[in-house]
Residue frames as a rotation matrix with the C-alpha (Angstrom) as fourth column:
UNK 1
0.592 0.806 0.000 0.00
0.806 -0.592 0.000 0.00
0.000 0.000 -1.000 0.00
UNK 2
-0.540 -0.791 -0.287 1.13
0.795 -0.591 0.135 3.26
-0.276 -0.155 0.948 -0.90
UNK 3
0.568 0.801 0.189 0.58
0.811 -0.584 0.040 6.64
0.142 0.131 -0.981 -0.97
UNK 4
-0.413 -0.578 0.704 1.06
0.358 -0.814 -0.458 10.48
0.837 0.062 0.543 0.23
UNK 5
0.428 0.466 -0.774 0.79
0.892 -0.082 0.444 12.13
0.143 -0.881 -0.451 3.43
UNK 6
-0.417 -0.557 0.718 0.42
0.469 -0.809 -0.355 15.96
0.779 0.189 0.598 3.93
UNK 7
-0.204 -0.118 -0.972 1.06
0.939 -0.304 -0.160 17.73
-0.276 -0.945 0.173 6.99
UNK 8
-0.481 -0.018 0.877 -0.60
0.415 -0.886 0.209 21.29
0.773 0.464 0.433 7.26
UNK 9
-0.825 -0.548 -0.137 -0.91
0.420 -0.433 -0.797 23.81
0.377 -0.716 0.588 9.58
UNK 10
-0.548 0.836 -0.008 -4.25
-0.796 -0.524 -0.301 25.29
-0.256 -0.159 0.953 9.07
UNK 11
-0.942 -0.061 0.329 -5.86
-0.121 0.979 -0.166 21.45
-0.312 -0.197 -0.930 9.53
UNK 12
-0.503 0.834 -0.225 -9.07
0.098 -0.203 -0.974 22.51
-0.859 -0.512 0.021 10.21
UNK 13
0.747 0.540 -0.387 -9.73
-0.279 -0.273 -0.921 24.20
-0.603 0.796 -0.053 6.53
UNK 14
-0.541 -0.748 -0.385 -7.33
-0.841 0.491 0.227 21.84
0.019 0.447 -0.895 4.99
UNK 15
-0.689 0.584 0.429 -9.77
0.275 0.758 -0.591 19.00
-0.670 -0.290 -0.683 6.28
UNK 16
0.363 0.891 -0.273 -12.88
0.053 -0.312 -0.949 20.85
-0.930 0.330 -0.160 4.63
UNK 17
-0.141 0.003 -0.990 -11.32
-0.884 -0.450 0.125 21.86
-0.445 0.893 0.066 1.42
UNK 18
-0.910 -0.054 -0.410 -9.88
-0.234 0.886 0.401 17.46
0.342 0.461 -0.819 0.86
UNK 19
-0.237 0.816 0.527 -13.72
0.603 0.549 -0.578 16.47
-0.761 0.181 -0.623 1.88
UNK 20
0.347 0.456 -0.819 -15.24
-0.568 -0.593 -0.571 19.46
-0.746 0.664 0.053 -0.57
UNK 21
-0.544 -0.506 -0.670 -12.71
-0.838 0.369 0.401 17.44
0.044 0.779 -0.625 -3.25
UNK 22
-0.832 -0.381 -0.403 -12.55
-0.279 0.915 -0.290 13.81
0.480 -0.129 -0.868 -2.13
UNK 23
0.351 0.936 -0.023 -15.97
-0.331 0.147 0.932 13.75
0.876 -0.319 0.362 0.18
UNK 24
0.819 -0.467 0.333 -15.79
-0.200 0.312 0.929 12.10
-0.537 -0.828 0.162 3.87
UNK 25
-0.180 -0.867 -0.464 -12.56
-0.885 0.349 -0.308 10.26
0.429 0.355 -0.831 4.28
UNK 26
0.501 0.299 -0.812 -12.59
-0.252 0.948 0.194 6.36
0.828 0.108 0.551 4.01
UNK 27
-0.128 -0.521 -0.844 -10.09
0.594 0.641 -0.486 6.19
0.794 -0.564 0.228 6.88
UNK 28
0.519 0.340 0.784 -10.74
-0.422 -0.696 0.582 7.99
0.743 -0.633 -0.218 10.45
UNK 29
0.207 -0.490 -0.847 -7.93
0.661 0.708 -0.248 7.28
0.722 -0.508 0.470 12.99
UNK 30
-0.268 -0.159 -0.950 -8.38
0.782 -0.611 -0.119 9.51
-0.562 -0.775 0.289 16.78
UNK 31
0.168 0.409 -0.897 -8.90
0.262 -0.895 -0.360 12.62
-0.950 -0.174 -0.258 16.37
UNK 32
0.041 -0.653 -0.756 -5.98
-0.309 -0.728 0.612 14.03
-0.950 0.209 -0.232 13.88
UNK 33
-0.819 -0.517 -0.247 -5.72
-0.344 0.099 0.934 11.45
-0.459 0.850 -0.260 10.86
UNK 34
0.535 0.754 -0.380 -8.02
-0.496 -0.084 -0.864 11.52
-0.684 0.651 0.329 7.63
UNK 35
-0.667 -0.740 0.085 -7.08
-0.153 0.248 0.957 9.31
-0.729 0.625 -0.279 4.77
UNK 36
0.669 0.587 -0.455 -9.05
-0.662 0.192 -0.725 8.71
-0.338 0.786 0.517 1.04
UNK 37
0.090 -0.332 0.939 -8.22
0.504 0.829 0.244 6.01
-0.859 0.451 0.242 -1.21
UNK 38
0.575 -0.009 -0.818 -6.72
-0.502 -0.794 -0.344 7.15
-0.646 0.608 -0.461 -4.48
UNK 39
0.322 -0.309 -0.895 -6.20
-0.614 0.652 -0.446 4.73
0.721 0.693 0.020 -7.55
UNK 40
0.265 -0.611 -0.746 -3.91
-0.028 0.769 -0.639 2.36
0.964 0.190 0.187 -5.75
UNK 41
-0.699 -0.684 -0.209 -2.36
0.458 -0.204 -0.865 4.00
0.549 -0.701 0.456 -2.94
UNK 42
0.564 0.507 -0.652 -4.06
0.819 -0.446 0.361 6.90
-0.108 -0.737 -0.667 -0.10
UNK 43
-0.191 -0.216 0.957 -4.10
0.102 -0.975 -0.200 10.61
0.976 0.059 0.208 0.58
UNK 44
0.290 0.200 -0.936 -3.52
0.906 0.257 0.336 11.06
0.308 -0.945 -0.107 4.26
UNK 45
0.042 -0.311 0.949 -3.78
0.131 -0.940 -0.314 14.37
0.990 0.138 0.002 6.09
UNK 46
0.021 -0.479 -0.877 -1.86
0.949 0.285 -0.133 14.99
0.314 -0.830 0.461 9.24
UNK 47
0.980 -0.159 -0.121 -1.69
-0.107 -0.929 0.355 18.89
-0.169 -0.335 -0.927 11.77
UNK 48
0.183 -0.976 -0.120 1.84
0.787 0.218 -0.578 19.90
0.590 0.011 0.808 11.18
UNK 49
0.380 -0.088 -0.921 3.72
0.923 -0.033 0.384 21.82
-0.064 -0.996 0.068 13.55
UNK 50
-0.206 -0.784 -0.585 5.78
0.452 -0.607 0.654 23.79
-0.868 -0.129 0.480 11.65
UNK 51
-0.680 -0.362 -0.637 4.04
-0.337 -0.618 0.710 24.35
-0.651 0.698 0.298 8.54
UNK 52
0.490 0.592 0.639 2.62
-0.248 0.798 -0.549 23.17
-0.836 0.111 0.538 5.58
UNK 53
0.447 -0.533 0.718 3.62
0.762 0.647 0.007 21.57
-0.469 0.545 0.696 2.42
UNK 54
0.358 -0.527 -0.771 6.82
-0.640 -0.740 0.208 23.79
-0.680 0.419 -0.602 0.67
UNK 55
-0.074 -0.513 -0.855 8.13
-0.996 0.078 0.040 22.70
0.046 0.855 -0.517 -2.71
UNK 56
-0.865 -0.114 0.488 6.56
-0.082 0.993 0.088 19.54
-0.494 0.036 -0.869 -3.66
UNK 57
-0.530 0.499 -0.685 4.45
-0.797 -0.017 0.604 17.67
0.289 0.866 0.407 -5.72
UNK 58
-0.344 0.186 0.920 2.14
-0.525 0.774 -0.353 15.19
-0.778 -0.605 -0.168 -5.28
UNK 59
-0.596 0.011 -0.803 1.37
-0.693 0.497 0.522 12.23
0.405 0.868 -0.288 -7.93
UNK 60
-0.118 0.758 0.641 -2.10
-0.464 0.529 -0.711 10.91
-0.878 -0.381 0.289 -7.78
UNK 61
-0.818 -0.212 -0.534 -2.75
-0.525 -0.104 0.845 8.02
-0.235 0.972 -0.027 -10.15
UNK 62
0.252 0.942 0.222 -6.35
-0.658 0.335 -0.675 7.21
-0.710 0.024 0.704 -11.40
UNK 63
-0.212 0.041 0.976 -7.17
0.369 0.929 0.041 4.33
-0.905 0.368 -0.212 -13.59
UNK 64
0.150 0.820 0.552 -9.58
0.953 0.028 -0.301 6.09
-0.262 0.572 -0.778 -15.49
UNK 65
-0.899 -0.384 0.209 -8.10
0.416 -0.900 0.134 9.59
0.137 0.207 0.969 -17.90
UNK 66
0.158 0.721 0.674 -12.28
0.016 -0.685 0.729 10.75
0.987 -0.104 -0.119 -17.30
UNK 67
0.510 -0.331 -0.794 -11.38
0.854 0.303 0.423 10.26
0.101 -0.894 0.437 -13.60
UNK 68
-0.553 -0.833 0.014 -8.24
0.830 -0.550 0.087 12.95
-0.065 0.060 0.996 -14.03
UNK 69
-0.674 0.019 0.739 -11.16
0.384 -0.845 0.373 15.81
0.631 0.535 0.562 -14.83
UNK 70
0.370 0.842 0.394 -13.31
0.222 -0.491 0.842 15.46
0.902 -0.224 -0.368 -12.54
UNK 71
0.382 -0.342 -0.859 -10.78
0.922 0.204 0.329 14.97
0.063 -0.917 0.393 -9.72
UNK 72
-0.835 -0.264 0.482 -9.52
0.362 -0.925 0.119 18.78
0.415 0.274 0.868 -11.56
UNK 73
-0.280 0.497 0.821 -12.84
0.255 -0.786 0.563 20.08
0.926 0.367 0.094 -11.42
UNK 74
0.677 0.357 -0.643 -13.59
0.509 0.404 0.760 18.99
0.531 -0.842 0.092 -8.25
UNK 75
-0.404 -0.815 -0.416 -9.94
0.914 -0.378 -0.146 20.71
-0.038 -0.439 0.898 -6.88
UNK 76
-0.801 -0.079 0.593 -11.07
0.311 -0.902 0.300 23.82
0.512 0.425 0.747 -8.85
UNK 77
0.228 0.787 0.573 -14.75
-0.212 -0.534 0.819 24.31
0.950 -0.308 0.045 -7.45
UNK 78
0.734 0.462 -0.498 -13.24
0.623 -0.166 0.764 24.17
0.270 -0.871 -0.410 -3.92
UNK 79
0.983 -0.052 -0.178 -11.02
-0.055 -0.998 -0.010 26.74
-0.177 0.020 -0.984 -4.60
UNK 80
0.107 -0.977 0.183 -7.64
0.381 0.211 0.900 25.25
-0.918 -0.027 0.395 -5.81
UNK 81
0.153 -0.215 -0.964 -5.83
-0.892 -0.450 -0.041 27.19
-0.426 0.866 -0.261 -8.94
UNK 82
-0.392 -0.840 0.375 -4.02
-0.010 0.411 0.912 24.82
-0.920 0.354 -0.169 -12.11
UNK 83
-0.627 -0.430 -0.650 -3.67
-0.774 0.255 0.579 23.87
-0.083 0.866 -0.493 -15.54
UNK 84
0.473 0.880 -0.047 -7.11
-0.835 0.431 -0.343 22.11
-0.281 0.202 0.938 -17.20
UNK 85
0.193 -0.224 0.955 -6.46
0.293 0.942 0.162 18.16
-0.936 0.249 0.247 -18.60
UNK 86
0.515 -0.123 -0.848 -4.44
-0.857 -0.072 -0.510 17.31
0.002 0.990 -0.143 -21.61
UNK 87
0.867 -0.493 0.079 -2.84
0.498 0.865 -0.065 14.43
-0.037 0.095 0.995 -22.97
UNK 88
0.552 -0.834 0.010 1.05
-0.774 -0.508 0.377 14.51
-0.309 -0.216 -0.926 -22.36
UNK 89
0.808 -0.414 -0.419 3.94
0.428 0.901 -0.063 12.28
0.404 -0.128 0.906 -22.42
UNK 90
0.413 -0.530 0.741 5.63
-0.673 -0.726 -0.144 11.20
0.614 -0.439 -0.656 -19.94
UNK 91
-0.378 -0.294 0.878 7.55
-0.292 0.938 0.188 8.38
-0.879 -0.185 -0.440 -19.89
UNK 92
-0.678 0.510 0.530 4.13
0.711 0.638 0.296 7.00
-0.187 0.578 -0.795 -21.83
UNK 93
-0.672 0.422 0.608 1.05
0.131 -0.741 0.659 8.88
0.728 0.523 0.443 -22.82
UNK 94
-0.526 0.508 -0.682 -1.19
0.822 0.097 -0.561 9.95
-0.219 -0.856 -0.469 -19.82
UNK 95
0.415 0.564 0.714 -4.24
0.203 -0.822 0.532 12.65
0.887 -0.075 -0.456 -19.33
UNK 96
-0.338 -0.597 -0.728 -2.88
0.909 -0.008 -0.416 15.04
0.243 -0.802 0.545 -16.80
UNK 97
0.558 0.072 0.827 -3.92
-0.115 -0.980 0.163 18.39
0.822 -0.186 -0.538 -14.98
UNK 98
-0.520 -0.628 -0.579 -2.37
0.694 0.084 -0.715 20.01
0.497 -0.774 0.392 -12.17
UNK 99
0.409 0.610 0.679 -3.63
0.267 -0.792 0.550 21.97
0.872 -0.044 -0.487 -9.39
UNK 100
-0.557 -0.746 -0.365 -2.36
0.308 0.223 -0.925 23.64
0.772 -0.627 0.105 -6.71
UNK 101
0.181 0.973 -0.140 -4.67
0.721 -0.034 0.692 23.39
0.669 -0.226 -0.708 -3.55
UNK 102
0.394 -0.295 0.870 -4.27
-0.261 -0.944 -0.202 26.52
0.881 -0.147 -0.449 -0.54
UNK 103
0.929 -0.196 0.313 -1.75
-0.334 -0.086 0.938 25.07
-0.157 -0.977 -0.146 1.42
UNK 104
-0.220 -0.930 -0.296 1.25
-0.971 0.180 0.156 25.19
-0.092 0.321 -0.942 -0.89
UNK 105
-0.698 -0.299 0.651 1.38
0.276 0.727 0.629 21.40
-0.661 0.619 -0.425 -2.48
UNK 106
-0.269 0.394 -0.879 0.91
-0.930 -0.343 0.131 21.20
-0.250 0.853 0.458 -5.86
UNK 107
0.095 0.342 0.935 -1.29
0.027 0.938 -0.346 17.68
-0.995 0.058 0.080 -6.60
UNK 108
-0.390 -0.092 -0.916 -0.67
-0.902 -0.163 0.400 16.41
-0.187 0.982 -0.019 -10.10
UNK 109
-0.031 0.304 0.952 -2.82
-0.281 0.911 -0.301 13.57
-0.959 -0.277 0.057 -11.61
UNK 110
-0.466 -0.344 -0.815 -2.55
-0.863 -0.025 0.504 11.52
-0.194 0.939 -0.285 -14.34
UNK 111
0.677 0.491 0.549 -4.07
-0.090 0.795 -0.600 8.20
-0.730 0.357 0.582 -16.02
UNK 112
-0.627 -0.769 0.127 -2.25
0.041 0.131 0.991 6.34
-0.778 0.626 -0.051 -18.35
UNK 113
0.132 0.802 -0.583 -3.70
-0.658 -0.369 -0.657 6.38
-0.742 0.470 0.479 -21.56
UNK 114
0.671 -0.387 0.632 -3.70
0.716 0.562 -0.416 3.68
-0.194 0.731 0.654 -24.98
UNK 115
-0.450 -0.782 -0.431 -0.81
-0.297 -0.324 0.898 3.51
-0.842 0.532 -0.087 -26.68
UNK 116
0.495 0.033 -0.868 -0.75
-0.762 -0.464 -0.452 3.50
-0.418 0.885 -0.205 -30.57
C-alpha cells in the first residue's frame, strides 16, 4: 500500500477543502488522521507543527483519464488554482492536470492512456 501524506498547519480548513474534493474520508484514525483512497495508494492528512507543504508535488494516479477531470474540477470548485487536462507524455502517454490546492502542495494527476 502506498501513498502520500500531507502535513498542514491550518488542519481545520485543509480537512474541509480534501472532503469538498474527495468527500468524507474512508479512513478515520483519533482525532488528527483523515485518509481517502486514491487509484492504488491513499491521501492522508496529518496537523503539522511547523508548517505546511513547501516545494513539492504530489502524484495521484487514477485508472480512469475521465477520472483525471473530474478529480480537476472537483480541486477547482473548492477553490484550488491549475492547468485544465491534456494528454502529455511522460515516460508514456497519460491525461494530466495540475492543481495547486491553498496550502502550498501542488497535486498532479494523471491516467495512463492507450498507446498507438
Amino acid at each position: 500500500m502506498g501513498g502520500v501524506s500531507l502535513y498542514v498547519r491550518e488542519y481545520g480548513r485543509a480537512l474541509a477543502f480534501y472532503e469538498a474534493v474527495l468527500g468524507p474520508p474512508a479512513y478515520v484514525e483519533g482525532e488528527w488522521t483523515r485518509g481517502w483512497p486514491i487509484g492504488r495508494g491513499w491521501l492522508t492528512l496529518f496537523p503539522a507543527q511547523t508548517g505546511g507543504p513547501a516545494n513539492m508535488d504530489v502524484t495521484l494516479e487514477v485508472s480512469d483519464p475521465g477520472e483525471v477531470a473530474r478529480l480537476y474540477e472537483a480541486f477547482i470548485a473548492a477553490g484550488a488554482t491549475g492547468d485544465a487536462p491534456s494528454d502529455q507524455l511522460m515516460y508514456a502517454p497519460v491525461r494530466y492536470a495540475s492543481v495547486n490546492d491553498p496550502f502550498g502542495a501542488v497535486i498532479v494527476i494523471v491516467s495512463p492512456l492507450e498507446q498507438e
